[in-house]
Structure formats: structure tokens, C-alpha cells
C-alpha positions in Angstrom: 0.0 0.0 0.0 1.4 3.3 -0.9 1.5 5.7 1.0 -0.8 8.3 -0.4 -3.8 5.5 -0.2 -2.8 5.2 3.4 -2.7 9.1 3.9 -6.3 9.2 2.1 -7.4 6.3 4.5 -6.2 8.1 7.6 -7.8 11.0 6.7 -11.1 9.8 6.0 -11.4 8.1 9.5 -13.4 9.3 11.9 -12.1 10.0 15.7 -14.2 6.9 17.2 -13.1 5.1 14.4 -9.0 6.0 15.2 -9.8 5.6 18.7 -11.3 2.1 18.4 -8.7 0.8 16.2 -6.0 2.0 18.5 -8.1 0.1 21.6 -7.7 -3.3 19.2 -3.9 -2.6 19.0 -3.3 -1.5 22.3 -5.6 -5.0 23.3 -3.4 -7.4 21.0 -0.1 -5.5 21.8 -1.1 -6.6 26.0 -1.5 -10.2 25.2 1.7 -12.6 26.4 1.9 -13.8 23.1 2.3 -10.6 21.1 4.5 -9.7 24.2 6.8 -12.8 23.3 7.0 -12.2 19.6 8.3 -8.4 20.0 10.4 -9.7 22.4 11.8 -12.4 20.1 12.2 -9.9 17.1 14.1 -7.6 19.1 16.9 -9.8 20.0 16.8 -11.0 16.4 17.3 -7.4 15.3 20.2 -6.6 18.1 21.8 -9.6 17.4 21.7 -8.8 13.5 23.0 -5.2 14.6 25.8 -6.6 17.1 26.9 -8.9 13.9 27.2 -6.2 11.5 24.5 -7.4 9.5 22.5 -3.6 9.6 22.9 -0.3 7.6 22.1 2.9 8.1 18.6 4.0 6.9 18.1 7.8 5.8 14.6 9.8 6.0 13.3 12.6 4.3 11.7 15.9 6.2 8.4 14.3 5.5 9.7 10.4 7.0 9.9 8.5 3.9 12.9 6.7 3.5 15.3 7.8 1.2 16.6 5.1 -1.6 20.4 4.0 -1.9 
């Protein structure tokens, strides 16, 4: 998804809308399983970084990344 189509779908959400999605996320994120994964992938992605396996990443002023 690009991400003008996810700028457009942003803005056409309403505020209970936003606020309910971000309930689900903040729901799933409190689970022990979800938890255990982001756990798990953040030790993948030190140990990656620790290994030299990483790169820099730059950002334009308006967050996208910017390509090698």
C-alpha cells in the first residue's frame, strides 16, 4: 500500500473510528503472546545489529525513506 492511499485512508477516518482501532492494538499488543513475539524480534534485530549485518537507513523531512 502506498502511501498516499494510506494518507487518504487516515484521513477519512473518523475519531471513534481511530480511537477504536487504537483500543484493538493496544488489546493485542497486552497479550503474552504478542508480548513474546516483539520480544523475540528484538533480539533478532540486536543480534543482527551486534553482527554487523545492519545499515544505516536515511529519512526525508516528510519520513519517507530515502533510496540508496
Amino acid at each position: 500500500m502506498g502511501a498516499e492511499m494510506m494518507s487518504d485512508e487516515t484521513e477519512s477516518e473518523t475519531e471513534e473510528e481511530i480511537e477504536a482501532d487504537n483500543a484493538r492494538w493496544d488489546a493485542l499488543m497486552a497479550t503474552d503472546e504478542a508480548q513474546n513475539l516483539l520480544e523475540k524480534m528484538a533480539n533478532e534485530a540486536l543480534a543482527e545489529y551486534h553482527a554487523g549485518k545492519t545499515r544505516p537507513m536515511a529519512f526525508t523531512a516528510d519520513g519517507r525513506i530515502v533510496p540508496e
